[in-house]
N, C-alpha and C positions, 0 to 999 in steps of 0.2 A: 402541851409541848410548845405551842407559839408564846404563847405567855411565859412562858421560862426564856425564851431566845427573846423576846422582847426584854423581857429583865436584863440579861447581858448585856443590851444595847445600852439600857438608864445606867448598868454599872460600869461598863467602861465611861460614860458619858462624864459620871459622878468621878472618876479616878481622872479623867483628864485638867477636869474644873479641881482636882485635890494638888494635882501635878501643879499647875500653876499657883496655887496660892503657898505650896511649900516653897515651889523656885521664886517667888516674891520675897518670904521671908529669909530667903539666903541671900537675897539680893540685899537688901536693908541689914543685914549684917558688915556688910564689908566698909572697913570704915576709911574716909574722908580725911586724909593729915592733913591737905594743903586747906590751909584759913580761906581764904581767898576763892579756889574753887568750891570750898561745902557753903560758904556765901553766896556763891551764884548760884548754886544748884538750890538752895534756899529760895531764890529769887522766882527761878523758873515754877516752882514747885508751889510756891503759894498761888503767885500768877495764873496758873492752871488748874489749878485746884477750886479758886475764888470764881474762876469763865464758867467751870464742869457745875460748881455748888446753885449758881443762879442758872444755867440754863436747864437744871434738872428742876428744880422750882419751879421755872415756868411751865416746862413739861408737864408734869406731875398734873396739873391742874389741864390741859389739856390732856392727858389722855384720862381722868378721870371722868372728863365731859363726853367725850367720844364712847367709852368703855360705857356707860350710860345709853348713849345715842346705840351704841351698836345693840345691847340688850332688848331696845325695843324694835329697832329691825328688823330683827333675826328671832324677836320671841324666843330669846334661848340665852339662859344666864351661861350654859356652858361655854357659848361662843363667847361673850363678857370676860368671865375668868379665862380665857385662852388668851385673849387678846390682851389681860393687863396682865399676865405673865411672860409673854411675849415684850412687851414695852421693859418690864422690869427688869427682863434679861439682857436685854438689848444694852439697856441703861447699865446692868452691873456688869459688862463685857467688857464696854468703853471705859467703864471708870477702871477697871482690875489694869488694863493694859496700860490706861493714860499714866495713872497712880504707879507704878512703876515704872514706866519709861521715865517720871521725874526723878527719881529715884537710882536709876543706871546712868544717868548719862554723866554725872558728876562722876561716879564712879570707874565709870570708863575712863573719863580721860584719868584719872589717878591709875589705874591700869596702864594705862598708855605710856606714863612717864617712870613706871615702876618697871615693869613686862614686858613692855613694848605691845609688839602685833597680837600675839599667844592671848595676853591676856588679856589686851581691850575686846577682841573679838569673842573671847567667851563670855567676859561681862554685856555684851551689846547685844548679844545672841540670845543670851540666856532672859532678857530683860523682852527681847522681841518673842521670845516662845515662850513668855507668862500669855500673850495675847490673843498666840496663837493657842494655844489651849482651852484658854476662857473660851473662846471663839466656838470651838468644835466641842467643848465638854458642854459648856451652858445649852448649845445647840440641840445635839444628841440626847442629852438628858431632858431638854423642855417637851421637846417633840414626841419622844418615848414614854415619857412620862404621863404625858397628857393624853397621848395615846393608850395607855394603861389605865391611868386615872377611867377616863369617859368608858373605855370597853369592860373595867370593872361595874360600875355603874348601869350600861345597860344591859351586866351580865354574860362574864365575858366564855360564855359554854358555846355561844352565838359566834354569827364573822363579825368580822372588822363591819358596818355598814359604812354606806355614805355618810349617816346623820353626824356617825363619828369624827370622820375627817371632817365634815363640813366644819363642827366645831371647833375641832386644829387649826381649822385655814385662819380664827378668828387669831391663835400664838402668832402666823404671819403676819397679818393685819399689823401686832403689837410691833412685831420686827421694823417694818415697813417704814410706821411713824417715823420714831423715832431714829432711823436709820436715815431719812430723809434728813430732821432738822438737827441731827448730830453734822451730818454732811454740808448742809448748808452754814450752820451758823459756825463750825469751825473753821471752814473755807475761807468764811468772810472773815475772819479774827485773824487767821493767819496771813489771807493776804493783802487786805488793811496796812498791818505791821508790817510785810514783806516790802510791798509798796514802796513804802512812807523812808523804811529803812536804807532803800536802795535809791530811791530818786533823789534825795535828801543827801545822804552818807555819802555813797558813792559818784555820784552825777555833779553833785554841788558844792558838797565839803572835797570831796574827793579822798576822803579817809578808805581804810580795806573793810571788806563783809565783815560783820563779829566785831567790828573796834569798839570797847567798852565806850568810848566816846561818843557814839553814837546812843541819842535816847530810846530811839527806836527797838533797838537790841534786843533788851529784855522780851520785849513783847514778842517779836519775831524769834525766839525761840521757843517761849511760851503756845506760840502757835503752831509749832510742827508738832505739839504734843495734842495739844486740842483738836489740830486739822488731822494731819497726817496718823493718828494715834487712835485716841477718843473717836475721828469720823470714823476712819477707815476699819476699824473695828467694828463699830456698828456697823458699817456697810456691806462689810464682808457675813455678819453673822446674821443679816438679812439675807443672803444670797446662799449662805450654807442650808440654814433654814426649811428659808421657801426653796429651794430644789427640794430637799426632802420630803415636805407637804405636798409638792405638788405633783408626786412621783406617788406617793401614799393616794394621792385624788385622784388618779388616770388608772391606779389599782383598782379602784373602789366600783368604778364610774363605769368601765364596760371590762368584758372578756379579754384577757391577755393570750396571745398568740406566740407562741415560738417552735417555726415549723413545722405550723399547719396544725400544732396541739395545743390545745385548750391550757393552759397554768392555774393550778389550785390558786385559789386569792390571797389567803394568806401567804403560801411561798412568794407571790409576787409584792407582797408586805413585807416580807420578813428580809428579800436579798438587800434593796437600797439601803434598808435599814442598820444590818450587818458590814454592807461593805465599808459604810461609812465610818462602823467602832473598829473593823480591822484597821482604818486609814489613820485612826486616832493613833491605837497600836502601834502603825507603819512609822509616824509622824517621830511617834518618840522613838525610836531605835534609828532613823536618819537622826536627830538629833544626841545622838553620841557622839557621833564620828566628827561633831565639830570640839575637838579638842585634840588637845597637843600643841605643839610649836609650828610653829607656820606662818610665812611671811607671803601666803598668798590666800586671803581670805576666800575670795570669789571661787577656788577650787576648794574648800572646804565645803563651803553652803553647796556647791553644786552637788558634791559628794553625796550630802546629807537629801538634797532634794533626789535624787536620782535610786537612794536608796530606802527611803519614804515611797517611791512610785514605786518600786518592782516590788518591793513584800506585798504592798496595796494591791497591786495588781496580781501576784500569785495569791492571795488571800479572796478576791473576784473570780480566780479561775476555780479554784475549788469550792466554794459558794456555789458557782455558777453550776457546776457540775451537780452537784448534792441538792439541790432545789428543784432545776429544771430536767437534769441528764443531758445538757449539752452544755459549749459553750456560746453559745448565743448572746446571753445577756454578758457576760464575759467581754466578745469581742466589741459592743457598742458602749462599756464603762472605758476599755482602752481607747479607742477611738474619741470618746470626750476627753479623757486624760491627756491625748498625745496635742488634741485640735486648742487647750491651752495653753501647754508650752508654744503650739504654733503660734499661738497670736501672741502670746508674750513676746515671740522671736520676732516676729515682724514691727510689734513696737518697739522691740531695739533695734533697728534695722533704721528707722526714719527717727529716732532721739535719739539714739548715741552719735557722739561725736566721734568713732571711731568706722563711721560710716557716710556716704557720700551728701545724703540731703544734709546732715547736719552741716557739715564740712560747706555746703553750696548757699546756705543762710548764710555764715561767717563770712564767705568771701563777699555776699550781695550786700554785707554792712558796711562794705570801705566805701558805697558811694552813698550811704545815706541810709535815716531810720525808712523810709520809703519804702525803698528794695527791700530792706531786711523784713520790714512786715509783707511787702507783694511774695516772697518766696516761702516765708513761714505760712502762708496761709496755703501757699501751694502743696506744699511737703504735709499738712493738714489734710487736705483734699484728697491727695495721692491716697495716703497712708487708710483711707477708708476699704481699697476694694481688695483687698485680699482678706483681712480678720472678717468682710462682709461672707464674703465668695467659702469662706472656710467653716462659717456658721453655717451657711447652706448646704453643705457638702455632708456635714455631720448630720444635721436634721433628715436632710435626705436617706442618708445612711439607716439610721437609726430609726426613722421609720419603714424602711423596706424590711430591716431587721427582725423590729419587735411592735411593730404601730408607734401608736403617741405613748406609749409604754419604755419605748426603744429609745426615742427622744429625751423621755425623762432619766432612762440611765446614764445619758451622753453628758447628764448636765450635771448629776450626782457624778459620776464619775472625772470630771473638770476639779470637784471641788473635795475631792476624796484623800486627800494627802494636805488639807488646809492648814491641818496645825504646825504641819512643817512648812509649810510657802508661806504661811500669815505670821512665822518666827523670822523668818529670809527677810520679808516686806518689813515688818514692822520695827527689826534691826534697824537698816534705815535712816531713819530721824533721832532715834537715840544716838548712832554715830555723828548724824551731822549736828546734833547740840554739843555732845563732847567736842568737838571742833572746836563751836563756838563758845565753850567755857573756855580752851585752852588759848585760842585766842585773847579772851578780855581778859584771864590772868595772864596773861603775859608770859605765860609759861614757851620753853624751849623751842625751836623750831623742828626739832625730831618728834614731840609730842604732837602736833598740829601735823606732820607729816603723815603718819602711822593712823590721825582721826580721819584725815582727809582720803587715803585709800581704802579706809573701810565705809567712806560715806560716797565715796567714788562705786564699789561694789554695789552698795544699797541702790543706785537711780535703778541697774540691773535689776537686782531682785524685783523692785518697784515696777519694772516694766512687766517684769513677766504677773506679776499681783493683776494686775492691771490689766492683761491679757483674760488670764483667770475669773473677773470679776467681768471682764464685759460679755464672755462667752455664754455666762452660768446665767450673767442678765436676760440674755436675748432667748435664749433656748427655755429657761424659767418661766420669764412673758410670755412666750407662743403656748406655753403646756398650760398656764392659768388661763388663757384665752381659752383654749380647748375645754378645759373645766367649765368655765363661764359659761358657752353654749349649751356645752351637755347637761350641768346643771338646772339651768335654765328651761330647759326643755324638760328634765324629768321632775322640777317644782312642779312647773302647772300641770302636767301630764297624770301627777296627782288629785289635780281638781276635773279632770276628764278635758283638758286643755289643748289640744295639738298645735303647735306652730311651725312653722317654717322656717327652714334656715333663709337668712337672707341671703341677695342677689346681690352682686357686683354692681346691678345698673341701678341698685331703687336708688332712688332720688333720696332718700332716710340716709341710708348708708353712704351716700359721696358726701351728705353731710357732714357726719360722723367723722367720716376717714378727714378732712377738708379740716373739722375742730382737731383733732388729734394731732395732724402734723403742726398745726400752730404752734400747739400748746409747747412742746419743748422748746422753742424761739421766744415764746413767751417766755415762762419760765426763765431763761435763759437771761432773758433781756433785765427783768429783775433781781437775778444774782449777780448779775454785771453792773448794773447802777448801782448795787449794795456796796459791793466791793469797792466802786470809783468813790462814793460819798465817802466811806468810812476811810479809805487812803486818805480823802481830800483833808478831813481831821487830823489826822494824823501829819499827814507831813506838813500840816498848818504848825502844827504844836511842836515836831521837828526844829521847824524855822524857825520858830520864835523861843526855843530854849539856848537856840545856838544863838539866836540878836540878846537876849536877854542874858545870858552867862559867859560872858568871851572868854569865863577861865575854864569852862570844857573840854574848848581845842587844846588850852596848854596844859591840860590834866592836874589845873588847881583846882577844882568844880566837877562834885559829880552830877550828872542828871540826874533827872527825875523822871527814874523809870516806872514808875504805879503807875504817872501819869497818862502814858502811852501805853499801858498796861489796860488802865481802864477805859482808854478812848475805844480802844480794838473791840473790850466787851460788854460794852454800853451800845455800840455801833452793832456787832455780830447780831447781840439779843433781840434788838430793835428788828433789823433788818430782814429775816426768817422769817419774819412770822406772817407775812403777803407771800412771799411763795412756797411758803408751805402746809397754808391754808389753800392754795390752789391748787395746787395738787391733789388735796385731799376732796375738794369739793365738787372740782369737775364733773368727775364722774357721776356721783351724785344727781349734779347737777341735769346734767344729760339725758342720764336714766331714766329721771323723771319725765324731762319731757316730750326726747326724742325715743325712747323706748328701749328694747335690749338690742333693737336695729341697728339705732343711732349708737347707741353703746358699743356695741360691735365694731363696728367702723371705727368709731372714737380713738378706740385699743389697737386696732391694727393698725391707723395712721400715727398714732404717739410710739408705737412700738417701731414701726420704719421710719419715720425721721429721728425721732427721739435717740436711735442706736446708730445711727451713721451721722448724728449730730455729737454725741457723745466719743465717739472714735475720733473724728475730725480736731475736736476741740482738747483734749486731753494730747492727743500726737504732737499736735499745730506746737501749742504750751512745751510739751517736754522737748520739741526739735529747739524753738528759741532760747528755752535755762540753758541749756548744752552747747547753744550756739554762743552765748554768751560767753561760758566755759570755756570754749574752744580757743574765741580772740582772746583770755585772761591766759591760757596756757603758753598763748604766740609770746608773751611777751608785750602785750598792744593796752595796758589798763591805762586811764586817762586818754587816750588818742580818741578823734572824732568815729574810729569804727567800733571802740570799746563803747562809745555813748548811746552809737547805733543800736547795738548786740543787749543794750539794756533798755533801750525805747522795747526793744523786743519783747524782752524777758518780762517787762512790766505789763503787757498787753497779753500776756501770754500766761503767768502769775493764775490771775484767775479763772483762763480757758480751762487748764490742765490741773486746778487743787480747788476751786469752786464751783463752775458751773457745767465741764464737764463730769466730773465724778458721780455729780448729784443729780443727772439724767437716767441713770441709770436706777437709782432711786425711785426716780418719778415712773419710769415705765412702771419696772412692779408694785409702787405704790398705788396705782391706777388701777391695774386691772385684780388686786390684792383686792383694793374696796367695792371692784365692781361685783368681786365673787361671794366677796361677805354678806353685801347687801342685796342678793338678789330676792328674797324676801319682801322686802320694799317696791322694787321695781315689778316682783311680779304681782301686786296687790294694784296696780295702777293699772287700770283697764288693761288686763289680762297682756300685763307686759308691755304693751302698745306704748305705751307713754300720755301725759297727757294731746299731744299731737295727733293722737287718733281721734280725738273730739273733734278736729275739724276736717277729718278727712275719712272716705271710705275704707272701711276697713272687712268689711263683707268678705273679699278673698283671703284675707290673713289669715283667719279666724276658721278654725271646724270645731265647733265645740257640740 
């Protein structure tokens, strides 16, 4: 009978990945009159296409090195084949979403000047929920799958064991990669272009956002498809993912409790697994309701998410019921579900401009870019302790509830309704390219009106994406930390092993925690110098198209946009590949020497700075774009407080679409590899590291 409810999972899984590639091909029907707009959307669309083609190239070739590396690790081709279906998922998630989003946004704005509101918003929607679907089908079906695959294999009359999930955690691993350098190298292409586009354009020429006059343009749209599209997709189906594995691991790993009774293993298998196909289920029946006439998008989408949560959530309650006989695991999926809308709420609360800290940047930029950066960094700062204070609250929760079991529902249930918040989010940037096609065609000022309130809607959605993906991050990292030890401890335990949890004071572990907090400042530090080099090309090439063609300004000369096309992804490609070899090797790194001690530590200090550095820098970012917004709304464009509001926007550019997004990344990419590989680590003087060759180790050890 489990194996029959697993099957439902792979088939809803496979019907959502069907959903999306049908609404692809409905999209690519709708045809293009204006010459001029199917021109640009031409432009964007090979542009993005030519970034995704080469950085999948490179990929490829790294994860086939790794997919190698991890085989001999883990002595286990299963983990191998997990992990490079993992990667290839990941990889065909981002292209399904990117590959249409170039695709919708020309056609939206032709919506826009046809239908007005009605129809760009169904066309932007609909273009957004191909991605969210890939997201949650490719998801569900890899996990399920694999999970069927391995328990046919080692005959599936037996339970679930460990060895099984072990080998899923490896589809994580694949997620992780490439989740990382989809993250980083879009970040950097997009805001490269962003940069270059704005410092240049607007600062210098003083031309508006989107002026086809601008060489930059091209590129800088091209890159809300790559960054905000292509990353953000993989990002997310890293996060949808690993919550599920890592809920399936804490299954596996000890006895589930709810109310002082033991839970069968496989019901404690089977509920995350379910709730997650009812949310698919959920996802698409909110996504009905965005249709009809309506000149208020944002009450649409709200509609659809609101109604995506409550099926989701009655579909958990009777689960919950049917499985365990109460609701317990019931009340701690709502409790993650509600605790991401919270932190989505509170990151509109500090970047929207319709709220005080935005509104208090704006005014600190009438006396200089100074102030504007001392208040942005403040409203950054601020903006950390409550999504902090609210992760804790739910962990807490969630453990008194269900153990580390309870926890992992908090964080599947965060990400339970994704195909409908990853349709909301991923809207978006297809509206704000239709913008910028209606802009450089020159089209109507009603057309650009009707793009700009559904891309106004989109930063909303965005925020709350945003909320969703740091929650699911943080709660995801503590449950694979939890994994890591326990694993860890029941590897050698196998070879008559016993170890010790570590202490707070061993001198191994301050280590550990000491590298870990680093490392996201590292990190950090190299996606920020990525980004500044690759602006610095670009707004080189900027300048020198505008000295070199003085018939640009007067629109006898067009640019040459491939050029600044290829500088972004020449630059992005280059750039990734130092921090996201770091990422990947740390841990490793560590393992080896400082031991699962130092490991330990490592992961808990990258895990608390890494998430209050990633809040910090994403809020900081989205308060300055809005603050910028804000003086562009006053009326104030060219005046020295607009210049302000853009020194901002530009230092903030990569806080909030590069090198915060991609911290998030790096936590579960860390502690992803530390679980994979513990094989490795525990063959090295019995976990110890090499570091125990110079020191006693006589108490560690009872073997």
């Amino acid at each position: 009978m489990s194996y029959y409810f697993l099957l439902i999972a792979l088939g809803v899984g496979v019907l959502g990945l069907a959903y999306a590639l049908v609404t692809k091909l409905k999209i690519r029907k709708i045809k293009i009159e204006n010459e001029r707009v199917a021109q640009l959307t031409g432009f964007i669309k090979q542009g993005a296409n030519a970034f995704l083609k080469r950085e999948y190239q490179i990929l490829a070739i790294f994860t086939v090195i790794i997919a190698v590396a991890v085989g001999f690790a883990t002595w286990s081709w299963q983990t191998a084949v997990a992990f490079l279906a993992g990667a290839v998922f990941s990889g065909l998630a981002g292209f399904l979403g990117m590959s249409t989003a170039t695709n919708a946004n020309g056609r939206t704005t032709e919506k826009a000047q046809k239908e007005g509101m009605s129809g760009a918003l169904r066309v932007s929607y609909q273009g957004g929920s191909v991605m969210g679907f890939a997201v949650v089908g490719l998801g569900l079906a890899g996990v399920s799958g694999l999970v069927l695959l391995f328990w046919g294999i080692d005959g599936a009359s037996g339970d679930i064991t460990t060895g099984i999930i072990n080998s899923v955690m490896g589809f994580a691993l694949g997620c992780s990669l490439i989740a990382l350098f989809a993250r980083v190298g879009g970040g950097i292409f997009t805001k490269a272009a962003d940069v270059g586009a704005d410092l240049v354009g607007k600062v210098e020429a003083g031309i508006p956002e989107d002026d086809p006059r601008n060489p930059a343009v091209i590129a800088d749209n091209v890159g809300d498809n790559v960054g905000d599209v292509a990353g953000m997709g993989a990002d997310l189906f890293e996060s949808y993912s690993g919550s599920l594995i890592a809920c399936l691991a804490i299954a596996v790993l000890a006895p589930v409790m709810f109310a002082s009774e033991y839970i069968n293993t496989l019901y404690v298998i089977l509920f995350p697994t379910l709730v997650l196909a009812a949310g698919i289920v959920a996802s698409f029946i909110g996504g009905l309701f965005v249709r009809g006439k309506t000149d208020n998008p944002g009450k649409k989408l709200n509609l659809s998410t609101y109604i995506a949560g409550g099926v989701s959530l009655l579909a958990a309650a009777i689960l919950s019921f049917v499985f365990f006989e109460s609701f317990h695991a019931f009340v701690v999926v709502a409790i993650g579900l509600a605790a991401g809308i919270a932190i989505g709420f509170f990151t509109e609360v500090y970047t929207s401009g319709e709220y005080k800290s935005v509104k208090e940047i704006a005014k600190q930029s009438e006396t200089g870019a100074g102030t504007n950066l001392i208040s942005g960094l403040a409203v950054g700062m601020m903006s950390t302790a409550l999504p902090i204070l609210t992760i804790v609250v739910v962990a807490i929760v969630g453990y008194l509830v269900g153990g580390h079991y309870g926890i992992a529902l908090a964080a599947v249930g965060m990400l339970s309704t994704m195909g409908s918040t990853l349709a909301s989010d991923a809207y978006g940037p297809i509206a704000d390219n239709a913008g910028g096609i209606a802009e450089m065609a020159q089209l109507e000022p009603e057309v650009r009106e009707v793009t700009d309130k559904l891309d106004a809607v989109g930063n909303t959605t965005a925020a709350i994406g945003k909320g969703f993906c740091i929650g699911s991050a943080a709660l995801t990292s503590l449950l694979l930390l939890v994994v890591f030890f326990t694993t860890f401890a029941t590897t050698l335990a196998e070879d008559g092993v016993v170890i010790q949890m570590p202490y707070l004071i061993d001198p191994i572990v301050i280590a550990g925690v000491l590298i870990g907090g680093m490392l996201p400042f590292l990190f950090s530090a190299f996606t920020m110098n990525s980004v500044g080099r690759a602006a610095f090309a670009m707004i080189e090439e900027v300048r020198r198209q505008f000295k070199m063609y003085p018939g640009i300004m007067e629109d006898t000369q067009q640019p040459d946009y491939a050029k600044c096309v290829d500088i972004s992804t020449k630059a992005a490609l280059k750039e990734m590949i130092v921090p996201g070899t770091l990422a990947f090797l740390s841990p490793i790194a560590v393992g080896i020497t400082l031991g699962y001690v130092g490991l330990g530590g490592m992961l808990v200090g990258a895990l608390a700075s890494g998430l209050v550095l990633a809040i910090f820098m994403a809020n900081a970012g989205g308060a300055w774009d809005n603050a910028k917004k804000y003086v562009e709304a006053t009326g104030q464009k060219g005046s020295e407080t607009h210049k302000a509001s853009v020194v901002g926007d530009t230092v903030g550019d990569p806080f909030k679409d590069t090198s915060g997004p991609a911290l998030n990344n790096l936590i579960k990419l860390m502690v992803t590899v530390a679980v994979v590989f513990i094989p490795l680590f525990a063959s090295i003087e019995y976990g110890q590291g090499l570091i125990s060759l110079l020191m006693d180790n006589g108490e560690a050890l009872d073997v």
